[in-house]
SEZA-782879 format. One record per residue (C-alpha): residue in one letter; residue number from 1; chain; x, y, z. Coordinates in nm, 3 decimals, padded with zeros to 5 digits, m for minus. Example, Ala and Ser with C-alpha at 12.3 -4.5 7.8 and 13.67 -1.06 7.14 Angstrom:
<node 'a'; 1; 'A'; <01.230; m00.450; 00.780>>;
<node 's'; 2; 'A'; <01.367; m00.106; 00.714>>;
END
This chain:
<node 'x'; 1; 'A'; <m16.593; m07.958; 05.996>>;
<node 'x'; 2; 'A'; <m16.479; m07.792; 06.306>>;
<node 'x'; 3; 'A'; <m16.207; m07.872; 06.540>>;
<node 'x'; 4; 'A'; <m16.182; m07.822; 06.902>>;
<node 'x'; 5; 'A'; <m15.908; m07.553; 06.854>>;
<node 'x'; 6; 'A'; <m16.110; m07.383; 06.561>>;
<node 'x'; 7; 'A'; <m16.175; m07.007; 06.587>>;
<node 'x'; 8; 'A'; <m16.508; m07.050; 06.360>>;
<node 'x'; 9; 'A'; <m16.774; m07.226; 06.476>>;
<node 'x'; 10; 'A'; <m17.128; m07.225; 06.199>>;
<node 'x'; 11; 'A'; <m17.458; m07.281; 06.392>>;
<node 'x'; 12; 'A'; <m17.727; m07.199; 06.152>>;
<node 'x'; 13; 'A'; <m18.086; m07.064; 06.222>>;
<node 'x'; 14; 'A'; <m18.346; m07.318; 06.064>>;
<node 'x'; 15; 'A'; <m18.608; m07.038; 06.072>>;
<node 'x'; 16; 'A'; <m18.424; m06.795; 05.885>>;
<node 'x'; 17; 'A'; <m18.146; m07.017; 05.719>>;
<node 'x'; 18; 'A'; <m17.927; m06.701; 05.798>>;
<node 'x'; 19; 'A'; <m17.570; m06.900; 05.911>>;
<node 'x'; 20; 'A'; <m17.382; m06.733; 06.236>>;
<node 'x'; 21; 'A'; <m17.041; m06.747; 06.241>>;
<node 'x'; 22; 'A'; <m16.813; m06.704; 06.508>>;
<node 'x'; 23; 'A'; <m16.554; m06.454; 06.463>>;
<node 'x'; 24; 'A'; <m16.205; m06.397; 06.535>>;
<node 'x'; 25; 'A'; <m16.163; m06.381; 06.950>>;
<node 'x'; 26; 'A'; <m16.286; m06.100; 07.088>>;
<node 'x'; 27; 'A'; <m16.131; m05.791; 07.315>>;
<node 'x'; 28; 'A'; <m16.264; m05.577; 07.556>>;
<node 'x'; 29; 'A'; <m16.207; m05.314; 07.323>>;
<node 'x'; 30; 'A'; <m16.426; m05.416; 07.067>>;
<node 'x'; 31; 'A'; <m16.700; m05.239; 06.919>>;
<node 'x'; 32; 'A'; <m16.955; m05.512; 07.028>>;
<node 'x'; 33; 'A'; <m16.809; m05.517; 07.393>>;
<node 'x'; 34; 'A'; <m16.794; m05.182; 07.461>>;
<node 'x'; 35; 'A'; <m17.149; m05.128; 07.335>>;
<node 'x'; 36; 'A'; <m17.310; m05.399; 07.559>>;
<node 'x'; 37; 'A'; <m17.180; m05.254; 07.856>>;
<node 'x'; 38; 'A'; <m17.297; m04.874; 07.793>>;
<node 'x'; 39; 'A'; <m17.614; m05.017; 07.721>>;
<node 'x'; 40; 'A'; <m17.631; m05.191; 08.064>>;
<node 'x'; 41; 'A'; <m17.492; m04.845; 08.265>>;
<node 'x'; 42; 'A'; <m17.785; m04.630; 08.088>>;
<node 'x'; 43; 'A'; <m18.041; m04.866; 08.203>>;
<node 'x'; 44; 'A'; <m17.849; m04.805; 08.535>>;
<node 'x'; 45; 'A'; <m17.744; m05.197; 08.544>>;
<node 'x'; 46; 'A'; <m17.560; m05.286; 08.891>>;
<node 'x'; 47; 'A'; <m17.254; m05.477; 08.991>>;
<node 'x'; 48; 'A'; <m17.067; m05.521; 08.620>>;
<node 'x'; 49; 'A'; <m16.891; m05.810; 08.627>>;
<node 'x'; 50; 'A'; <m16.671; m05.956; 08.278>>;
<node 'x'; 51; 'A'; <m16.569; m06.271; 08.290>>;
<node 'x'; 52; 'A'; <m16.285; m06.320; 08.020>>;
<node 'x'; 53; 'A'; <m16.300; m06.684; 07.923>>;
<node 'x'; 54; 'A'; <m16.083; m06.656; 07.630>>;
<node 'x'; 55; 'A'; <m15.812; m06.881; 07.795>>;
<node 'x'; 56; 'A'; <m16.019; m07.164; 07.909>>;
<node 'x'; 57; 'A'; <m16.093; m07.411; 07.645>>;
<node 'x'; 58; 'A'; <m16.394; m07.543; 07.736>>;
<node 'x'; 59; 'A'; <m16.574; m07.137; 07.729>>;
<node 'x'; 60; 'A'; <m16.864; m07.143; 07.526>>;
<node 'x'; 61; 'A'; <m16.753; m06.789; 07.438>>;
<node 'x'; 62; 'A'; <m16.516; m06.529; 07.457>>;
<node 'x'; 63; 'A'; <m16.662; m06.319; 07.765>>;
<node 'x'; 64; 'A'; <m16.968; m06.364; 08.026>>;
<node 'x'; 65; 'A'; <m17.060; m05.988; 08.119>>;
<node 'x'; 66; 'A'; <m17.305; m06.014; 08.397>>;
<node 'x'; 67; 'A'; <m17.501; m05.761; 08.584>>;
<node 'x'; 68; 'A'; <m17.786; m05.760; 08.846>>;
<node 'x'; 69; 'A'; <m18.124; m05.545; 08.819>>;
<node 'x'; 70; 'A'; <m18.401; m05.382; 09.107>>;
<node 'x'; 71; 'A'; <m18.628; m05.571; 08.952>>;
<node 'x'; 72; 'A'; <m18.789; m05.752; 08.622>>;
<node 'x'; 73; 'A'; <m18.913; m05.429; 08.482>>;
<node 'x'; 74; 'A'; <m18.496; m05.298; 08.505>>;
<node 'x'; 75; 'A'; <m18.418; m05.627; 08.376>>;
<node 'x'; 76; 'A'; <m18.628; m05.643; 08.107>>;
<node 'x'; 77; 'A'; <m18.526; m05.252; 08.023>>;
<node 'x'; 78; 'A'; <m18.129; m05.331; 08.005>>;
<node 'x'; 79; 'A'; <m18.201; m05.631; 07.795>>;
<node 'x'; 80; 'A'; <m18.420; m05.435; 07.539>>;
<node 'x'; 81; 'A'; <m18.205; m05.191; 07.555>>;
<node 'x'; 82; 'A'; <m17.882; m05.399; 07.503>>;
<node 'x'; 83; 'A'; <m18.039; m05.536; 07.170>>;
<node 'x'; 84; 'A'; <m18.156; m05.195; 07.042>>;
<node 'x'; 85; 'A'; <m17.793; m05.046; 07.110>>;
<node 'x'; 86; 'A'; <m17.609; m05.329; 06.952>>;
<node 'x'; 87; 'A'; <m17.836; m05.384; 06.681>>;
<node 'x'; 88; 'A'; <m17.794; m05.020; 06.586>>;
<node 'x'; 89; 'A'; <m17.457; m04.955; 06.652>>;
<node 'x'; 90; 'A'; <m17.292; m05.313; 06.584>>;
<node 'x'; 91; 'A'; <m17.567; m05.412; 06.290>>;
<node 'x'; 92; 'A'; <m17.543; m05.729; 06.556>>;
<node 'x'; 93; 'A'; <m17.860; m05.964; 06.659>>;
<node 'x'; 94; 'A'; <m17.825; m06.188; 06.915>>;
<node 'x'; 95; 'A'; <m17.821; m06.567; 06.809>>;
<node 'x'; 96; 'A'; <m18.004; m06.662; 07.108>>;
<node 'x'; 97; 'A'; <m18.195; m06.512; 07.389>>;
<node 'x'; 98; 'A'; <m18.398; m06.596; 07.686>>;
<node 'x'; 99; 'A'; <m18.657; m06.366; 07.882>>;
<node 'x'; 100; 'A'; <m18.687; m06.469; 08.200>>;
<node 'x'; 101; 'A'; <m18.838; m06.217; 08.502>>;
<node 'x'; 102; 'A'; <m18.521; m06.328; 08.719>>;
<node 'x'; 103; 'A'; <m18.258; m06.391; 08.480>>;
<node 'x'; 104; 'A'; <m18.267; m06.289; 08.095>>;
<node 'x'; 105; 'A'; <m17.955; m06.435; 07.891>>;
<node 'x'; 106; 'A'; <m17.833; m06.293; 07.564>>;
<node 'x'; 107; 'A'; <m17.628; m06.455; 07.306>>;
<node 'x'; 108; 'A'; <m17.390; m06.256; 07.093>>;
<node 'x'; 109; 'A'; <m17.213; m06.598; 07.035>>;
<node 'x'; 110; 'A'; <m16.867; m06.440; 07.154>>;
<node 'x'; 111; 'A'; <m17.011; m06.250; 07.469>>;
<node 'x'; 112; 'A'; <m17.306; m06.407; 07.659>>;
<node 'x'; 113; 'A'; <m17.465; m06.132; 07.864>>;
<node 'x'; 114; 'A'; <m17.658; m06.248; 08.193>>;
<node 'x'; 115; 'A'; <m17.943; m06.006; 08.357>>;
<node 'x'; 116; 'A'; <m18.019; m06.082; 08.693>>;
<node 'x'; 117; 'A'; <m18.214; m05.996; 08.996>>;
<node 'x'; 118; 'A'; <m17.998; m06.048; 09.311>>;
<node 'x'; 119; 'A'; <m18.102; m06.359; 09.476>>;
<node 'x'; 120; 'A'; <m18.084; m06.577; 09.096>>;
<node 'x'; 121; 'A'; <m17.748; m06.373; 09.059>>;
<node 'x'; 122; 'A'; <m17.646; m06.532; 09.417>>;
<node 'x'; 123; 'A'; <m17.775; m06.869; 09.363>>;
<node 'x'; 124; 'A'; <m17.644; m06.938; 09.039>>;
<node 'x'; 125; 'A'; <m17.329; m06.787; 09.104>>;
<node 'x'; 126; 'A'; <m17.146; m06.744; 08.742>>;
<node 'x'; 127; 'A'; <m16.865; m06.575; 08.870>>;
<node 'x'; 128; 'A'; <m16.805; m06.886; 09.099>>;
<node 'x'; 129; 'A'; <m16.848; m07.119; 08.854>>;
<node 'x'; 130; 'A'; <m16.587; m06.969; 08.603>>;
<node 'x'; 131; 'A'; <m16.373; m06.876; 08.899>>;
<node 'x'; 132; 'A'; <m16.091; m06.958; 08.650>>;
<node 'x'; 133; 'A'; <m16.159; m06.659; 08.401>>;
<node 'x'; 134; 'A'; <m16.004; m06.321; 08.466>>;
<node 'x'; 135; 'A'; <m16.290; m06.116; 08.640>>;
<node 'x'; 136; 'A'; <m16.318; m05.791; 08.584>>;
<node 'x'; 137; 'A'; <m16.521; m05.537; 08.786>>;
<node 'x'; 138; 'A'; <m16.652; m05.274; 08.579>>;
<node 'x'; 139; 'A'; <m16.950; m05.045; 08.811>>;
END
């Protein structure tokens, strides 16, 4: 059973029956980190923004990186290309992910990656919403 303050949380896929694990906290030096975001500056990704949400207790995950796109063609592009990268360079899938033509979310389970176009970037505002996390520019 998990606890609050536990560093492993089990979700498991009832498709697949694989079991996802979350891992030890995260750094933006990690493989998995570092990978994500040079996936998001060859698809020419805009306005990098990490969110580091390892202090706040009620994160959902270690970081938030979250960029903007031109449009849904560049945002489907960075998000293809963010699995591909990670999947071949991490051997990582992501637990959960949502197309969207405005806003495309990926789930690594310790970094959520958001892919937006402007406007749903500016209306949802992440970055004000976890104005608590250390934010770190990164284009």
């Amino acid at each position: 059973m998990d606890t609050p303050n536990s560093n492993i949380v089990t979700k498991t896929n009832t498709d697949s029956k694989a079991t996802v694990k979350r891992s030890p906290r995260l750094n933006a030096n990690s493989k998995l980190y570092k990978t994500i975001i040079a996936a998001i500056e060859d698809k020419k990704g805009e306005n990098i923004i990490s969110l580091d949400l390892r202090k706040i207790d009620e994160a959902v995950a270690d970081y938030f990186i979250i960029c903007e796109a031109q449009s849904n063609t560049q945002i489907s592009a960075i998000a293809a290309n963010i699995e591909k990268e990670v999947n071949e360079r991490c051997d990582e899938k992501a637990y959960h992910t949502h197309y969207g033509a405005q806003w495309t979310l990926l789930d690594y389970v310790n970094i959520v990656v958001h892919v937006f176009d402007r406007e749903q970037r500016k209306f949802y505002d992440i970055e004000g919403l976890w104005a608590d996390a250390v934010h770190n520019e990164l284009s």
